[in-house]
C-alpha positions as CSV (number, residue, x, y, z in Angstrom):
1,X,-14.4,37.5,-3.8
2,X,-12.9,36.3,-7.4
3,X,-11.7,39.3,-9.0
4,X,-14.0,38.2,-12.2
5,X,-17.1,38.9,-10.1
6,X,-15.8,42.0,-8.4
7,X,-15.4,43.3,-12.6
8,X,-19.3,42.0,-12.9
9,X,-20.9,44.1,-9.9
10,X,-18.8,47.4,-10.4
11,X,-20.1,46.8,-14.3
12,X,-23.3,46.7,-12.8
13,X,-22.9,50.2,-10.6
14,X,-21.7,51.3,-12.9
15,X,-24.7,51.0,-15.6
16,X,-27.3,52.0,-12.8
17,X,-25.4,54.7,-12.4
18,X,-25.4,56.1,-16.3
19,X,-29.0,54.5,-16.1
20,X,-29.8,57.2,-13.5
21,X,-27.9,59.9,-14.9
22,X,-30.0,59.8,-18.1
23,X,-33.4,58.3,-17.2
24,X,-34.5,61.4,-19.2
25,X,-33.2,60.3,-22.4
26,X,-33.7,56.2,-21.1
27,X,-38.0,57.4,-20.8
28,X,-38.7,59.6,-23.7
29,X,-41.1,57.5,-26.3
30,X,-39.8,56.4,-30.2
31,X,-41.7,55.0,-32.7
32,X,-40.3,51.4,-33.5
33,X,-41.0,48.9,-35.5
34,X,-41.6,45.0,-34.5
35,X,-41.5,44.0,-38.1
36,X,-45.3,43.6,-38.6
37,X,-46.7,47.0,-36.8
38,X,-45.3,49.4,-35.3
39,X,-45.4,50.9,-31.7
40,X,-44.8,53.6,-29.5
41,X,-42.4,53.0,-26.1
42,X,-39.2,54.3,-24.9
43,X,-36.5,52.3,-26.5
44,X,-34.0,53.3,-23.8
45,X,-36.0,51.3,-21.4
46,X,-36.9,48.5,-24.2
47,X,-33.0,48.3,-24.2
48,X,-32.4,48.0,-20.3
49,X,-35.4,45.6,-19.8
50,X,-33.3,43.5,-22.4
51,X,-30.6,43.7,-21.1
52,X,-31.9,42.9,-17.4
53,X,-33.5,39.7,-18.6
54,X,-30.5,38.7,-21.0
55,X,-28.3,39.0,-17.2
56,X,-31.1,37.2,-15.7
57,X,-30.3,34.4,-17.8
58,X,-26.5,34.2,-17.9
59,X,-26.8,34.5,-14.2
60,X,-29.4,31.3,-13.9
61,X,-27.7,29.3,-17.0
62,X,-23.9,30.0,-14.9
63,X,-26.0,29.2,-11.5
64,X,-26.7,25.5,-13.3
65,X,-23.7,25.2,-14.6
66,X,-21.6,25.8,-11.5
67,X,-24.2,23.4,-9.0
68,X,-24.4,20.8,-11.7
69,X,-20.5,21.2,-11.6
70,X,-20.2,21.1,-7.8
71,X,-22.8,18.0,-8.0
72,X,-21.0,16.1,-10.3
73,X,-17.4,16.9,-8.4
74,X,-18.9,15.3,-5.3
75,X,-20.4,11.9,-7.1
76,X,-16.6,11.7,-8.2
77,X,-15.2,12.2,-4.9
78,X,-17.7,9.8,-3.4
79,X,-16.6,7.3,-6.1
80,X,-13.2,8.1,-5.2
81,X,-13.3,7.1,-2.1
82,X,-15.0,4.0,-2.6
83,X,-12.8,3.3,-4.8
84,X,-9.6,4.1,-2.5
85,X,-11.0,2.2,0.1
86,X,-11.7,-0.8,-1.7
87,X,-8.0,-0.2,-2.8
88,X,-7.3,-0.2,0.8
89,X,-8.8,-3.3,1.9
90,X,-7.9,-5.3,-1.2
91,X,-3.7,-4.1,-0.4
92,X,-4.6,-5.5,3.3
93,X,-5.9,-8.7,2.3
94,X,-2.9,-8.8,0.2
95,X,-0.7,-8.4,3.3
96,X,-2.8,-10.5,5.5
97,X,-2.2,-13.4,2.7
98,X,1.4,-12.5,2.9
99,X,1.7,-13.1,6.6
100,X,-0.3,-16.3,6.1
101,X,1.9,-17.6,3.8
102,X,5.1,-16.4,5.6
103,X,4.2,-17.7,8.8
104,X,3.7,-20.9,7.0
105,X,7.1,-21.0,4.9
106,X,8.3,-20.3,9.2
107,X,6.5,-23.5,10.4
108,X,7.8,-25.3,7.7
109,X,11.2,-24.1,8.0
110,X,11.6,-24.6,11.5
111,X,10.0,-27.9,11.0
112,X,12.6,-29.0,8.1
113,X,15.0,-27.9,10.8
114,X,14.1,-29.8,13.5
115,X,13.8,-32.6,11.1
116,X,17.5,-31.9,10.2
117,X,18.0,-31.7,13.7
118,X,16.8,-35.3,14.6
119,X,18.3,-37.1,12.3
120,X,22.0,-35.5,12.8
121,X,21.4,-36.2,16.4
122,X,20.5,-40.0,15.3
123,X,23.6,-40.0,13.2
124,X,25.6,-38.6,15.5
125,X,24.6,-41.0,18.2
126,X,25.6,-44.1,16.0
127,X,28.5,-42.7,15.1
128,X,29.7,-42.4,18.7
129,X,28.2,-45.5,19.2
130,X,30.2,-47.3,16.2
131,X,33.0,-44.9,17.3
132,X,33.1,-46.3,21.1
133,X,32.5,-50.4,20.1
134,X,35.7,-49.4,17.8
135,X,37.8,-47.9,20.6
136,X,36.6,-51.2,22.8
137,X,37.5,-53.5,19.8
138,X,40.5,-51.9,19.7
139,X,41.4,-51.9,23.6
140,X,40.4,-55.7,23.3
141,X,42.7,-56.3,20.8
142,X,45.6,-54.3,22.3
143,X,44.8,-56.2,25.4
144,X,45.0,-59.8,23.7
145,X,48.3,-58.8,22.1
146,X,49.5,-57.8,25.5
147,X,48.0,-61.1,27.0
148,X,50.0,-63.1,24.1
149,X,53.2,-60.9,24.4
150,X,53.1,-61.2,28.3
151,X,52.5,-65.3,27.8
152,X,55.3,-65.7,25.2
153,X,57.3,-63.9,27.8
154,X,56.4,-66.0,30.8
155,X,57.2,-68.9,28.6
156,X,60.4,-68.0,27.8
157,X,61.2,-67.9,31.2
158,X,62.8,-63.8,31.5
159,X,63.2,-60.7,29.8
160,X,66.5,-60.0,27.8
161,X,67.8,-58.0,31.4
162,X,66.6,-60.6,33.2
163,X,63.6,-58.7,34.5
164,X,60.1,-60.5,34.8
165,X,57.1,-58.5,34.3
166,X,55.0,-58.8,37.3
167,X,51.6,-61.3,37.0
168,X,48.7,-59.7,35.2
């Protein structure tokens, strides 16, 4: 128990308890006055019955407070919740559009890339191509010289060390 309602009860034994050590004194009859006539009645137990119902009703008033308290502490939590898990699915549909839009930006990317990839392939390929009717150009040429060189040579009848090249 809270140590403030441990004070409250031993408050309480402890007025029964002077309550019961002078119930002669609490009983014996006074005259007292209401304002407008007068009466005769104990006013030690006037007092008590007083003080009984003015405990009566802190005790109910702190009873309300404290449910109307633990009432309104659950709407909140309630509303917490909600309000976490709308939090919750709004941050997944955030990282669900991510994704989306990642794996997109991928399949473009690899798309631009194999793009990329194509057309260096196609350049590459007439490059080699341009590369190799260059190289047969050349041999051609080369060859012609050769043919003309080997021709001037035949017509001149012998080499300087009078060697003759063999027939092509």
């Amino acid at each position: 128990m809270r140590f403030r309602t441990i004070l409250f009860l031993l408050a309480i034994v402890l007025l029964a308890a002077f309550v019961a050590l002078n119930v002669d004194e609490f009983t014996r009859l006074s005259l007292l006055s209401l304002g407008f006539t007068t009466i005769q009645a104990s006013l030690g137990l006037v007092m008590l019955v007083l003080l009984v119902v003015a405990t009566v009703f802190f005790l109910a008033s702190t009873l309300y407070l404290q449910s109307s308290n633990l009432l309104e502490t659950r709407k909140y939590a309630r509303e917490l919740n909600a309000q976490r898990e709308l939090a919750d699915k709004a941050e997944a549909s955030r990282f669900t559009e991510l994704r989306g839009f990642m794996e997109v930006q991928a399949l473009a990317a690899q798309q631009r890339e194999a793009a990329a990839s194509t057309v260096l392939a196609e350049r590459f390929e007439r490059h080699q191509q341009a590369f190799l009717a260059r190289i047969e150009q050349s041999d051609n040429t080369l060859a012609a010289y050769m043919g003309q060189l080997s021709d001037s040579l035949e017509r001149r009848g012998a080499t300087h060390d009078g060697f003759k090249p063999p027939p092509v």
